[in-house]
C-alpha positions as CSV (number, residue, x, y, z in Angstrom):
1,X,-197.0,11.5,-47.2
2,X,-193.2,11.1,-47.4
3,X,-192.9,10.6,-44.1
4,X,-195.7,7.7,-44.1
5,X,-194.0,6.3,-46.8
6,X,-190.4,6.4,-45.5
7,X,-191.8,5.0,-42.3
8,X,-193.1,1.9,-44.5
9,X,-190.3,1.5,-45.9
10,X,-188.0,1.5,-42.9
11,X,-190.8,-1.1,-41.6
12,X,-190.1,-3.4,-44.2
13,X,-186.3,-3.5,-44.2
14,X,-186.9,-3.7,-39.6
15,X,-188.9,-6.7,-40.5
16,X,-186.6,-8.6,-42.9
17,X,-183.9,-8.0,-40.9
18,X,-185.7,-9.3,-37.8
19,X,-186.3,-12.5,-40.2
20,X,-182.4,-13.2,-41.0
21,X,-181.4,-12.4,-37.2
22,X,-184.1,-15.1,-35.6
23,X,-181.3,-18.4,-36.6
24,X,-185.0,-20.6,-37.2
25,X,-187.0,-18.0,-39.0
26,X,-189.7,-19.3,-41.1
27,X,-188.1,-19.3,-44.7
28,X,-191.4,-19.8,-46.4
29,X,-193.4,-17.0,-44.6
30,X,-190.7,-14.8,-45.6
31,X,-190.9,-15.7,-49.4
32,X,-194.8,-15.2,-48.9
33,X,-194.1,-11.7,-47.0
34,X,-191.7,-10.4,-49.6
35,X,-192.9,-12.2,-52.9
36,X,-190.7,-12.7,-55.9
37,X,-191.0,-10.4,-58.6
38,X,-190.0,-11.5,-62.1
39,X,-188.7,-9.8,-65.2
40,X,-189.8,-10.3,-68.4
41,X,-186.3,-12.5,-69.2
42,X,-187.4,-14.3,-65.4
43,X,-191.1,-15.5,-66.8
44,X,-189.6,-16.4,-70.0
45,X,-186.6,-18.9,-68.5
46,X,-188.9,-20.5,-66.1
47,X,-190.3,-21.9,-69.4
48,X,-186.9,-23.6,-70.7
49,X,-187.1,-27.2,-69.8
50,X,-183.2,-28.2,-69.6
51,X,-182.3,-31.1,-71.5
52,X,-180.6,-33.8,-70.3
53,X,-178.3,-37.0,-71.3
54,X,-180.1,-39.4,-73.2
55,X,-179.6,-42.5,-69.9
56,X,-181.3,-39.8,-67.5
57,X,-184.3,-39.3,-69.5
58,X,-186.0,-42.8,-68.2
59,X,-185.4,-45.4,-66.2
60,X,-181.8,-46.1,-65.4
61,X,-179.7,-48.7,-63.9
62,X,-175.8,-48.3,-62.7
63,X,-173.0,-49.7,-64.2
64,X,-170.0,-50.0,-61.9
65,X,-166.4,-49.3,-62.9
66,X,-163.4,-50.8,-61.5
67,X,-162.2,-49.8,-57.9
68,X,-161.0,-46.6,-57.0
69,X,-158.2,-45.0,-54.8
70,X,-157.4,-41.6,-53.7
71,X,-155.0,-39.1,-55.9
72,X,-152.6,-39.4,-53.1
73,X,-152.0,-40.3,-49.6
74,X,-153.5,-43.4,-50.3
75,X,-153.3,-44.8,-46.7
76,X,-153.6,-41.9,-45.2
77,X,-157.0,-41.9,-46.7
78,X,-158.1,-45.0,-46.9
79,X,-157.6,-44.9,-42.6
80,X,-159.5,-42.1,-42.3
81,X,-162.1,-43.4,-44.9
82,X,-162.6,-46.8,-44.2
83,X,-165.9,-47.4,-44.9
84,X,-166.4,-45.1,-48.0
85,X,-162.8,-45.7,-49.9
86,X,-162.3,-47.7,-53.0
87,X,-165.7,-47.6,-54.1
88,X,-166.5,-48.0,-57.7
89,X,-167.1,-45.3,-60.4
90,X,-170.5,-45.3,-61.5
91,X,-172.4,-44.9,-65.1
92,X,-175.9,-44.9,-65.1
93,X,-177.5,-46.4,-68.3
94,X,-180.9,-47.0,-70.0
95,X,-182.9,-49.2,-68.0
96,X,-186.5,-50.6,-68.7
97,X,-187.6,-51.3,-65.4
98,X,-188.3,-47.9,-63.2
99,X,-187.1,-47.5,-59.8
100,X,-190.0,-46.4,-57.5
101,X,-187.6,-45.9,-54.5
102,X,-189.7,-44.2,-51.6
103,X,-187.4,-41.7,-50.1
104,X,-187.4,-38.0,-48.4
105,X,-184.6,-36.0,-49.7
106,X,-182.5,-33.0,-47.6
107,X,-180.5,-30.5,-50.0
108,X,-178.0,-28.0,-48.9
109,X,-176.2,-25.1,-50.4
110,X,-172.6,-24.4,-49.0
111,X,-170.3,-21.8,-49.9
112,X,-170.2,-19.1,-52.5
113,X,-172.9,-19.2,-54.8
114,X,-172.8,-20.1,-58.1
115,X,-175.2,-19.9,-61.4
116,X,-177.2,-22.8,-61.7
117,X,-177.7,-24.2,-58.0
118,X,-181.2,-23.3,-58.2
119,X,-181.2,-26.3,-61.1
120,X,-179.7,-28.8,-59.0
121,X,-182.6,-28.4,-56.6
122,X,-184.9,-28.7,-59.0
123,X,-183.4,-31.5,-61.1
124,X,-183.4,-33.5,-57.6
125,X,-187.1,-32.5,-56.7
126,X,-188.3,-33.5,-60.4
127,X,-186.5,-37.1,-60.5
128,X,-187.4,-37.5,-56.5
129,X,-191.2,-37.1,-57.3
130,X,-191.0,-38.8,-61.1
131,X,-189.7,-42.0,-58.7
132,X,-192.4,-41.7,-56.1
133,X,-194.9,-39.0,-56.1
134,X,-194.9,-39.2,-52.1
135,X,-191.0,-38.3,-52.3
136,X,-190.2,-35.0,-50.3
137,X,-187.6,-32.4,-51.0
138,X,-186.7,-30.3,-47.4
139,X,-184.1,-27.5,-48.2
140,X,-182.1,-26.7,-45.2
141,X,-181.7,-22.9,-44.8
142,X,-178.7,-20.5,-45.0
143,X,-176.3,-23.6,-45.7
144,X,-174.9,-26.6,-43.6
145,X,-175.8,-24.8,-40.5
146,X,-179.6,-25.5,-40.9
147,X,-179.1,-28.8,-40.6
148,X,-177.5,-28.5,-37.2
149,X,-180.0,-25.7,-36.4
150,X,-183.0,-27.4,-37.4
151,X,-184.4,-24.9,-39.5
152,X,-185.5,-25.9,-43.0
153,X,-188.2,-25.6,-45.4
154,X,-190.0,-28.2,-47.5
155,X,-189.7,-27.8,-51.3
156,X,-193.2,-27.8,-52.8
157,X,-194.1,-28.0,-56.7
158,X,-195.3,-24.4,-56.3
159,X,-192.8,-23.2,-54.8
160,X,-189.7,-24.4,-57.1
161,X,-190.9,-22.9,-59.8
162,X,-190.4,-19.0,-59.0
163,X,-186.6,-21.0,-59.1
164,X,-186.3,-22.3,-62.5
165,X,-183.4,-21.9,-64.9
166,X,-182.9,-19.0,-62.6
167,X,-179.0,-17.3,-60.8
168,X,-178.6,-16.8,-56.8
169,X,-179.4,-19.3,-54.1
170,X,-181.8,-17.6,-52.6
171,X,-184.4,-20.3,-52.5
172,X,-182.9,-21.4,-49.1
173,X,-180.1,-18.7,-49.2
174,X,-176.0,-20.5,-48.5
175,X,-173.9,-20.6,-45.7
176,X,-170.3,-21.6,-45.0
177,X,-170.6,-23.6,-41.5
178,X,-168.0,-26.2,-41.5
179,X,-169.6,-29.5,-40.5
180,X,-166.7,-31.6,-39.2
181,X,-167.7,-32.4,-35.6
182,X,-169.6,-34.9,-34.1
183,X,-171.5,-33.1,-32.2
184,X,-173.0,-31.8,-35.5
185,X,-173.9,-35.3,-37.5
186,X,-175.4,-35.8,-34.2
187,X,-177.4,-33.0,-34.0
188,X,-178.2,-32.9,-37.9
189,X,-179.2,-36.6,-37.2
190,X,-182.3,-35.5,-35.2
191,X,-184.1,-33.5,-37.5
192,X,-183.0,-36.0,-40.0
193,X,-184.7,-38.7,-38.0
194,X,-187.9,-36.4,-37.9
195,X,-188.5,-36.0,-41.5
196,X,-187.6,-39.5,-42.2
197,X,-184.9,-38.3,-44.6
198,X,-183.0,-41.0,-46.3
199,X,-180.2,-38.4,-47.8
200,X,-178.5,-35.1,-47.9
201,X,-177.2,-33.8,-50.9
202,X,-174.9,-30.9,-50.5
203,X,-173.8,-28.9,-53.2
204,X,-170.7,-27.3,-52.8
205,X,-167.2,-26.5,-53.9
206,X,-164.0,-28.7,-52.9
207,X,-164.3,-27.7,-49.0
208,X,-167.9,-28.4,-48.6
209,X,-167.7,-31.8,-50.4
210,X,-164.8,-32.7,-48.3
211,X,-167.1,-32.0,-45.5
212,X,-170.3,-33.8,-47.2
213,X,-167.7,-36.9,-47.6
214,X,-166.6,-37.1,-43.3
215,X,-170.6,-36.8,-43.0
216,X,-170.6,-39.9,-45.3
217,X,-167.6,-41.6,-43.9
218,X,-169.5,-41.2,-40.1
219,X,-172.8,-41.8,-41.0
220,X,-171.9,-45.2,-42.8
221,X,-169.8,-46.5,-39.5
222,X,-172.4,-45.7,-37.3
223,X,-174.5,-47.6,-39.6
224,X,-177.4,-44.6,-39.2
225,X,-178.1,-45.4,-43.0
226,X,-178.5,-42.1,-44.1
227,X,-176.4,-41.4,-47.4
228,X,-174.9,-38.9,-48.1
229,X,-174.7,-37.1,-52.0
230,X,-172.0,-34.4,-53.5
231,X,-172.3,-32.0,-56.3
232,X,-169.9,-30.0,-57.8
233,X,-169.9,-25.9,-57.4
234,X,-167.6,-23.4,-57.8
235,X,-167.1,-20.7,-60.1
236,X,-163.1,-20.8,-59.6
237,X,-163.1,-23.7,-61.9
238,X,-160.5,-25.6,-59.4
239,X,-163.1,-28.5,-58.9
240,X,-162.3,-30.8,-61.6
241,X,-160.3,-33.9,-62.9
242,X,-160.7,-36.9,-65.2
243,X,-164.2,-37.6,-64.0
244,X,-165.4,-33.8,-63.0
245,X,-164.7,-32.3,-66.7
246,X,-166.1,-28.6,-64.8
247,X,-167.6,-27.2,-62.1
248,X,-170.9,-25.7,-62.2
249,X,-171.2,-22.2,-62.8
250,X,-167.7,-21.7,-64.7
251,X,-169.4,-21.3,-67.7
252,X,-171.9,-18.8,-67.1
253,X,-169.3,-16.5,-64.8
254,X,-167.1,-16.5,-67.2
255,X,-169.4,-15.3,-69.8
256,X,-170.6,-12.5,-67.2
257,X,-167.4,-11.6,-66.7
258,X,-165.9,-11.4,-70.2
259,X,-169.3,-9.3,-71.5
260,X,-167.8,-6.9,-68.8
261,X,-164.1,-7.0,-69.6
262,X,-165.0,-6.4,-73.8
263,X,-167.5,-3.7,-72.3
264,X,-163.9,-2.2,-70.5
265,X,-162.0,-3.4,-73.7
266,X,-164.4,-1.2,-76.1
267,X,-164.6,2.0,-74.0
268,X,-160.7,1.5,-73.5
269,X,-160.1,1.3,-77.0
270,X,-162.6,4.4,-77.7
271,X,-161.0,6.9,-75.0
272,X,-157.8,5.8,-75.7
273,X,-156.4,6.9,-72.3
274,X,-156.2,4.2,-69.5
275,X,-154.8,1.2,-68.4
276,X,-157.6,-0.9,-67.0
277,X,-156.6,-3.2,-63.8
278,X,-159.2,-6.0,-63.5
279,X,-159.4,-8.4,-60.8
280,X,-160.8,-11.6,-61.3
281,X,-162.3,-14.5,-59.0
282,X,-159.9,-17.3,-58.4
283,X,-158.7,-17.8,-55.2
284,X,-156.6,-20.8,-55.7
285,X,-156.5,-21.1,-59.3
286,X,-156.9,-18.6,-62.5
287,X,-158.9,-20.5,-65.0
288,X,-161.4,-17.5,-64.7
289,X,-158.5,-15.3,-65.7
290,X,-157.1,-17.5,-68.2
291,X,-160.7,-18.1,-69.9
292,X,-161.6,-14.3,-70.1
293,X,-158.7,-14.0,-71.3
294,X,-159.4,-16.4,-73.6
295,X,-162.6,-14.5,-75.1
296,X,-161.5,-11.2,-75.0
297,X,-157.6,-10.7,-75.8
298,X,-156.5,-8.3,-73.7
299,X,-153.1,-6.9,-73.7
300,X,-152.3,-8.6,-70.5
301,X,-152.7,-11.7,-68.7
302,X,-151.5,-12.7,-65.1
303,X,-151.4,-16.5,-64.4
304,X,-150.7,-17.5,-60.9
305,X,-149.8,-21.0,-61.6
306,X,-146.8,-19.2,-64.1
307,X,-145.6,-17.0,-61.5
308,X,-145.4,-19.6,-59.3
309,X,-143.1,-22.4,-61.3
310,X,-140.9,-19.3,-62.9
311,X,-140.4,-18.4,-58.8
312,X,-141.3,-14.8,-59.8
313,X,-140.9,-12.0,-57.4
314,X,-143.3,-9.0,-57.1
315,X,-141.2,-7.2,-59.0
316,X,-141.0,-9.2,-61.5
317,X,-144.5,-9.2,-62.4
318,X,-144.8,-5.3,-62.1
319,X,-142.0,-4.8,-64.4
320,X,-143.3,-7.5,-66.8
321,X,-146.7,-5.3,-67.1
322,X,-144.4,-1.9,-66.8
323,X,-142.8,-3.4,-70.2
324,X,-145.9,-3.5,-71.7
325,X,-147.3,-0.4,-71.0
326,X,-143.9,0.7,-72.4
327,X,-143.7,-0.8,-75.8
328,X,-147.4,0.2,-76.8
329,X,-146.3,3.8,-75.7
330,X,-143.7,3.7,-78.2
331,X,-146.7,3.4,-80.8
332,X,-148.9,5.7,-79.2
333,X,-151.2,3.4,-77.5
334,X,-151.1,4.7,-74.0
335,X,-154.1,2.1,-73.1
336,X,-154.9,-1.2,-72.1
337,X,-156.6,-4.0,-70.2
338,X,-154.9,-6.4,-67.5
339,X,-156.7,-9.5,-66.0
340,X,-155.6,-9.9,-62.6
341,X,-156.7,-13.4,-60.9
342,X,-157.6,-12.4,-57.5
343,X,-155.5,-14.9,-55.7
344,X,-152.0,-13.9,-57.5
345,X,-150.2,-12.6,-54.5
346,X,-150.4,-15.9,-52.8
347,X,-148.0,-17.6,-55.8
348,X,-145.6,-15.3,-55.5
349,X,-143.2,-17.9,-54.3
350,X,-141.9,-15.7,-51.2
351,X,-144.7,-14.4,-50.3
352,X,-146.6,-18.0,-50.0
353,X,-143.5,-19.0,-48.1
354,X,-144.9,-16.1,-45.7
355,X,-148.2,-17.2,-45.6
356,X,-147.2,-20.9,-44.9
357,X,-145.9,-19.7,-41.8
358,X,-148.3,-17.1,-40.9
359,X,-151.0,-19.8,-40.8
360,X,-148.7,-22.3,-38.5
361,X,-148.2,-19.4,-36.0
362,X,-151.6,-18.3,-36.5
363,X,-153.2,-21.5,-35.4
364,X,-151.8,-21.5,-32.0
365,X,-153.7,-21.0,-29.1
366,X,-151.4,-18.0,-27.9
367,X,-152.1,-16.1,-31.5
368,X,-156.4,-16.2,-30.5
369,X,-158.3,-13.7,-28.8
370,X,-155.8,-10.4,-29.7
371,X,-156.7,-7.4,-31.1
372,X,-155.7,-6.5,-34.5
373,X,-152.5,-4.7,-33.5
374,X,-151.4,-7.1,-31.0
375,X,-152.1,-9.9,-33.9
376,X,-149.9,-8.4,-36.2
377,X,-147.1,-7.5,-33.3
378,X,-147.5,-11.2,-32.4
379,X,-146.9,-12.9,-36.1
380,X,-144.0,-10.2,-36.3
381,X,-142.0,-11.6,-33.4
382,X,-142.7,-14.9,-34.0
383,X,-141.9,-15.8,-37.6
384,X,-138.5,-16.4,-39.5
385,X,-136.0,-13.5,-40.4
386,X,-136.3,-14.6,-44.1
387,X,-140.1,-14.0,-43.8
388,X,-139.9,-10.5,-41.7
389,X,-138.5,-9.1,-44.1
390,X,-141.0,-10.1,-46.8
391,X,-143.4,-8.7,-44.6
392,X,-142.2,-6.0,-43.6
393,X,-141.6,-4.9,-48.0
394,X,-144.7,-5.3,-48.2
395,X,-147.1,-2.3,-48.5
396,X,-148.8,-1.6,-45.0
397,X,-152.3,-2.6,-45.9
398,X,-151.2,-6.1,-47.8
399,X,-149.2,-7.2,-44.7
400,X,-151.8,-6.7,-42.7
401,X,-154.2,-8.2,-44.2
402,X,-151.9,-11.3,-44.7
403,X,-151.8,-11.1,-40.9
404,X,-155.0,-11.0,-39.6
405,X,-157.8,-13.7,-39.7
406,X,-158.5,-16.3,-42.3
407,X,-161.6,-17.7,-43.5
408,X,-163.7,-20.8,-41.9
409,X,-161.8,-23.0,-43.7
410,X,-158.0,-21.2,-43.1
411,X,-157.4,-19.7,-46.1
412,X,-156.5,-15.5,-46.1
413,X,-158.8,-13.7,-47.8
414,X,-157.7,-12.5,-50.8
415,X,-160.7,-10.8,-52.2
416,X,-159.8,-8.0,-49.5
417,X,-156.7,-7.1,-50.9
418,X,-156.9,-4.6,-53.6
419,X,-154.2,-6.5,-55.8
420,X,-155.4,-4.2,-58.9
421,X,-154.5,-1.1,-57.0
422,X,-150.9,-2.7,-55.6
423,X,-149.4,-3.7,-59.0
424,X,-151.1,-0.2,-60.8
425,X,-149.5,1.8,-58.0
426,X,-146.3,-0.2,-58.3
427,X,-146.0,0.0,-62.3
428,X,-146.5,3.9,-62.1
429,X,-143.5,3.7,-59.6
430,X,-141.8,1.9,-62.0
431,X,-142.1,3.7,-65.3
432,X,-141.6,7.6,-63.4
433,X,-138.1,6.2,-62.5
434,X,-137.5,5.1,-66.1
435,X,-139.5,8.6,-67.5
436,X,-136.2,9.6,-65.6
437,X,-134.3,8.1,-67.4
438,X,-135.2,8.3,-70.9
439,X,-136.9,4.8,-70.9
440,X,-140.6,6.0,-71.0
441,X,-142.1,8.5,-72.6
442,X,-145.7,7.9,-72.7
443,X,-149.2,8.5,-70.4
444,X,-149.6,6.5,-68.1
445,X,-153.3,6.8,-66.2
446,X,-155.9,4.2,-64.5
447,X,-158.8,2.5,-63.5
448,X,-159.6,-0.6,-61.6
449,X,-162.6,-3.3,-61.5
450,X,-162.8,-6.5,-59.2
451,X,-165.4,-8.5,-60.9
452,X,-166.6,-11.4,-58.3
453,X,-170.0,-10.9,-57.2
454,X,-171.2,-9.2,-60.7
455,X,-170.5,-13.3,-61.6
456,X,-171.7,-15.5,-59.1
457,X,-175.5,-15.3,-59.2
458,X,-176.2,-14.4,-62.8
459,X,-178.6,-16.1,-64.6
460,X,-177.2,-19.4,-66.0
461,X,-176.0,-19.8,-69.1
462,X,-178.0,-22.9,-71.2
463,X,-175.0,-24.9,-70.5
464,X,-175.5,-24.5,-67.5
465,X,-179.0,-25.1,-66.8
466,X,-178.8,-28.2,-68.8
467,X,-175.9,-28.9,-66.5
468,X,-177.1,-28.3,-63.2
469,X,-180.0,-29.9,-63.8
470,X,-178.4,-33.4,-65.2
471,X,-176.5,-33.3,-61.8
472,X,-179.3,-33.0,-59.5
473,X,-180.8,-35.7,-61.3
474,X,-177.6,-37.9,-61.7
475,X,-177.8,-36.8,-57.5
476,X,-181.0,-38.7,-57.0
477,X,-180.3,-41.7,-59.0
478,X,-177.2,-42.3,-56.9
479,X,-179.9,-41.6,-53.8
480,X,-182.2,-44.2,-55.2
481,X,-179.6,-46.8,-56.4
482,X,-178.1,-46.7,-52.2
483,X,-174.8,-45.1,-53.2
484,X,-173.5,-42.8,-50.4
485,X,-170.0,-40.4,-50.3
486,X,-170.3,-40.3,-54.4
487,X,-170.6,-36.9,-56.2
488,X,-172.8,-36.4,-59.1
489,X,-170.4,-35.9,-62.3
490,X,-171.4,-35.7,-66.1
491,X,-169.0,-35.7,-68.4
492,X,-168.9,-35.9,-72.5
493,X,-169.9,-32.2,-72.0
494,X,-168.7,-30.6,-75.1
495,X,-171.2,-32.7,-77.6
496,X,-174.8,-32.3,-77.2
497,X,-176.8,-33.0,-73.8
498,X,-178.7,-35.5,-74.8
499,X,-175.1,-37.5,-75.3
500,X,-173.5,-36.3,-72.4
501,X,-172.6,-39.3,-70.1
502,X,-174.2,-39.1,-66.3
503,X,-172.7,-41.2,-63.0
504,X,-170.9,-40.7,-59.7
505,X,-167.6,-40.9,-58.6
506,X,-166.5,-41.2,-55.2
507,X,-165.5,-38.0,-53.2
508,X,-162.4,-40.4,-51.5
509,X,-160.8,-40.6,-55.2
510,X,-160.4,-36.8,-55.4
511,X,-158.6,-36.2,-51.8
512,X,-155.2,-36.0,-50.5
513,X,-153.7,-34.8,-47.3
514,X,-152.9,-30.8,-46.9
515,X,-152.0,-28.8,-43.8
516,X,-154.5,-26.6,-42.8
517,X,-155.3,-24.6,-39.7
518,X,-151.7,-26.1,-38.6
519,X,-153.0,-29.4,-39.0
520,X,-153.2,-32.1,-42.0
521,X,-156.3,-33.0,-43.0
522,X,-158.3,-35.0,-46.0
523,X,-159.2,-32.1,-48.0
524,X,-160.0,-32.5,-51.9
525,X,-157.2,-32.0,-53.9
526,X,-158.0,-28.4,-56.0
527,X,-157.2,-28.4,-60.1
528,X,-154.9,-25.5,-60.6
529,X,-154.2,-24.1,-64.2
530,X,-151.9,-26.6,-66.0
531,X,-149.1,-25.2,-68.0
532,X,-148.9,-27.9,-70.3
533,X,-152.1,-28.2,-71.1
534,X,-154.2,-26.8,-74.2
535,X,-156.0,-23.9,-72.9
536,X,-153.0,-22.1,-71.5
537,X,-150.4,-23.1,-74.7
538,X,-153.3,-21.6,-76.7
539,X,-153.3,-18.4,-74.6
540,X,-149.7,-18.3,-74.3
541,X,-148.6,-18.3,-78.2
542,X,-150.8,-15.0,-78.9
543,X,-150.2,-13.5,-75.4
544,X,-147.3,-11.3,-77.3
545,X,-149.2,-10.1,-80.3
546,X,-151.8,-9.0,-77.8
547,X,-149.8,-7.0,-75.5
548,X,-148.3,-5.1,-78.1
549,X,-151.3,-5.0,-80.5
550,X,-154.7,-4.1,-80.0
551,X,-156.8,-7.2,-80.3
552,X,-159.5,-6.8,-78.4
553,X,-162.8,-9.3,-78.7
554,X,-166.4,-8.4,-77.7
555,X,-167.9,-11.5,-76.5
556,X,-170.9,-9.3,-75.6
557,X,-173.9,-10.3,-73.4
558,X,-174.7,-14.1,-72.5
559,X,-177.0,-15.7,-75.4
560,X,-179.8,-17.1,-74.4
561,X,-182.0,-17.9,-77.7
562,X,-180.4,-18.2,-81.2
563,X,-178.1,-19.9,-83.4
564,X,-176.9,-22.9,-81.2
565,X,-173.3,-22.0,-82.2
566,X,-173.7,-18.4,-80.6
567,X,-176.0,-19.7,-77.4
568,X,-174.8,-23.6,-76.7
569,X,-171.4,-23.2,-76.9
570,X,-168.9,-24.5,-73.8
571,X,-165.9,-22.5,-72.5
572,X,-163.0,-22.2,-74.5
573,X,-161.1,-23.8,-71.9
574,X,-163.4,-27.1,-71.6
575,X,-163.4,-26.9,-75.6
576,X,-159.8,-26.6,-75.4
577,X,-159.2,-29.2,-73.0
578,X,-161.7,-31.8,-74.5
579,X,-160.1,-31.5,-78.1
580,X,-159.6,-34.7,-79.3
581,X,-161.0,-37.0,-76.9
């Protein structure tokens, strides 16, 4: 009998895995084969209607703002954009007569995923088919590329709601294909064609809507007139601005995270014998780090966007933490906690200096097709003296890593280097040479934690649900009203939904010109942690107290009923950063 059943079993993973290997497998025979089981918590969230701004809940009409340019590079842009720059912001208000646009609808996720893209979808399919009943929603699978591939799904009222108010995207799974050739719109312009689709809406972080807006930009000059829609995803945080207050997803990862880090903060203070090294999402930006840190005080903070301006060396920061660890010794205390954002060693100002050129030899044609060794004996004969000998201080496993391939969009991937480990290994290096010397005295023992995917498919938070589901709403009213290269935005998000202000702005306001790959491009410009700003002068006048003290909050687990001041409250940072306005 165990045999049998291991034999079924090994059938069943054969047979899903022959499903994700065929590129045009039928998505909705697979959701049939392997049906969705729900938890108690499941059944009971797919009851939660999200709320929404009071303009979205009838009829609407748009209200134009004034014209718009880019953030920088303004011709640059506008050349490159010509049909799609200086277009309006856009407000949608009441209305009392209802548009019954007829139109068939194509959504795609792209990139990482994030809580709440599942309400998107089903924002856009409720306001699609509250237009026009004979609206369709086709989901295009495993990301960008199922456009170009042809493989898609239709999204049916039975089928959205196993999706409801819940985390993943694995209604029609993610992908990362760039779409930036023209051999691509073409191709995606077939199947387009065939189910008479009138948009795209792709929901995605800063990369993916620069890609959504070229899509835009060449599907308006070929006059194919098929628009093209944003939204705006990323747990990171670093997709935001005057008109994109956050990101979807920020709130609810950073509420996963911090349950974790005051889980680590408890147990830490109960044991009362390690130093806990956490790493933290945020590639390009810590407002992860900084809002966890935010919620749960722990002794120690790491800010790239600081280490960066205060042209900080590695040693720097490990001696800055070393200090720490030092002076709560001296009272016994030889614990702690230190938030780590995950993309900290590219801000070290030398060791960005490195990668800069990495990149630039790394993108010639010479540097493909090598091995791994030959890779990093290529880079090594080719860059600057200055940055040789960076690399070559660097521990074996970092420099290699810095030297091998980057991601589809050029960026090193920095959720592969075990920054946690480097700085713990490098502070106990530290304080045995000072134990030597009379300058320590205390324990010194650790543990490490990378929290990234224990974040990015929880289930969302009510802000956002109520979110997420505002956007893909605001996305089809910007469908309906014939906008195209606009991204869904609503902001007034710190009051109550139903007085939370919905619109589009244009993706062309956000960009500006960046080298990547070796080459400029239009890219969107990414919101790093501002030291001036509220959240991080909050954080940094109690910073002290905390690494010497022991201040430790419990945010505990994500509220989902209760007191609206326990379960509907924002982020400290958007709280922080909206104060006042």
């Amino acid at each position: 009998m165990l045999f049998i059943e291991i034999c079924n079993k090994m059938g069943a993973y054969i047979s899903f895995f022959s499903y994700f290997c065929n590129a045009k497998f039928n998505y909705s025979n697979y959701i049939n084969k392997f049906s969705m089981e729900k938890s108690a918590l499941q059944w009971a969230r797919s009851a939660y209607q999200p709320k929404l701004p009071k303009a979205l809940q009838g009829a609407v009409k748009v209200k134009e703002g004034a014209p718009t340019q880019s953030v920088d590079n303004q011709e640059d842009i506008k050349k490159l954009f010509p049909n799609t720059y200086g277009m309006p912001l856009i407000e949608f208000v009441e209305s009392d007569k209802a548009n019954t646009a007829k139109m068939n609808v194509g959504v795609i996720l792209s990139g990482g995923q994030a809580p709440g893209g599942h309400n998107v979808i089903t924002g856009l399919f409720d306001t699609i088919k509250k237009l026009n009943p004979e609206n369709r929603l086709y989901g295009f699978v495993l990301g960008p590329g199922g456009l170009v591939d042809h493989n898609y799904l239709e999204i049916t009222a039975d089928f959205i709601e196993d999706y409801r108010n819940t985390g993943g995207f694995d209604m029609i799974g993610s992908g990362r294909t760039k779409l930036e050739k023209v051999d691509q719109f073409e191709k995606g312009l077939e199947i387009i064609r065939e189910l008479d689709i009138k948009a795209i809406v792709i929901i995605g972080g800063d990369d993916s809507n620069t890609n959504a807006c070229v899509l835009a930009e060449y599907y308006a000059a070929k006059n194919y007139g098929v628009q093209v829609i944003g939204c705006p995803k990323t747990i990171d945080g670093d997709l935001k601005n005057d008109q994109i207050e956050t990101s979807f997803g920020f709130d609810t990862a950073c509420k996963t995270y911090s349950e974790l880090i005051g889980n680590i903060e408890r147990d830490c203070n109960s044991a009362r014998k390690y130093w806990h090294f956490i790493k933290v999402m945020g590639r390009s930006a810590s407002h992860i780090a900084l809002e966890c840190a935010l919620q749960c005080q722990p002794n120690i903070c790491l800010v790239s966007e600081e280490v960066e301006q205060n042209e900080l060396t590695l040693d720097d920061v490990v001696e800055y933490i070393a200090n720490a660890v030092a002076r709560r010794a001296e009272d016994g205390n030889n614990f702690g906690t230190v938030i780590i954002p995950e993309g900290l060693i590219e801000f070290i100002p030398a060791i960005k200096k490195l990668i800069a050129e990495l990149n630039d030899v790394l993108a010639r044609p010479e540097a493909k097709n090598l091995t791994r060794t030959e890779q990093i004996d290529f880079v090594k004969q080719q860059i600057s003296d200055e940055n040789l000998s960076v690399f070559n201080s660097l521990p074996t496993s970092v420099a290699q890593q810095l030297a091998l391939d980057r991601d589809p969009h050029g960026n090193v991937q920095v959720s592969l280097i075990e920054t946690e480990k480097l700085l713990s290994s490098m502070v106990a290096t530290k304080l045995e040479r000072w134990r030597k010397t009379g300058m320590f005295k205390g324990k010194f023992a650790t543990q490490h934690h990378f929290f990234g995917y224990e974040g990015r498919c929880a289930a969302p938070s009510n802000f956002d649900a109520d979110y997420c589901y505002a956007l893909g709403t605001s996305a089809a009213q910007l469908i309906a009203n014939g906008k195209t290269g606009y991204m869904a935005i609503v902001k007034n998000t710190t009051k109550p939904a139903d007085q939370w202000i919905a619109g589009g702005v244009p993706i062309t306001m956000m960009m500006n010109m960046e080298k990547r790959n070796g080459e400029m491009k239009p890219v969107i410009r990414k919101a790093l942690v501002e030291l001036d700003g509220a959240p991080f002068k909050c954080f940094a006048a109690q910073r002290d107290r905390w690494a010497r003290e022991t201040a430790y909050v419990y945010p505990g687990p994500i509220q989902y009923w209760g007191p609206s001041e326990v379960c509907d409250q924002p982020t400290k940072t958007l709280a922080l950063e909206q104060e006042g306005k």
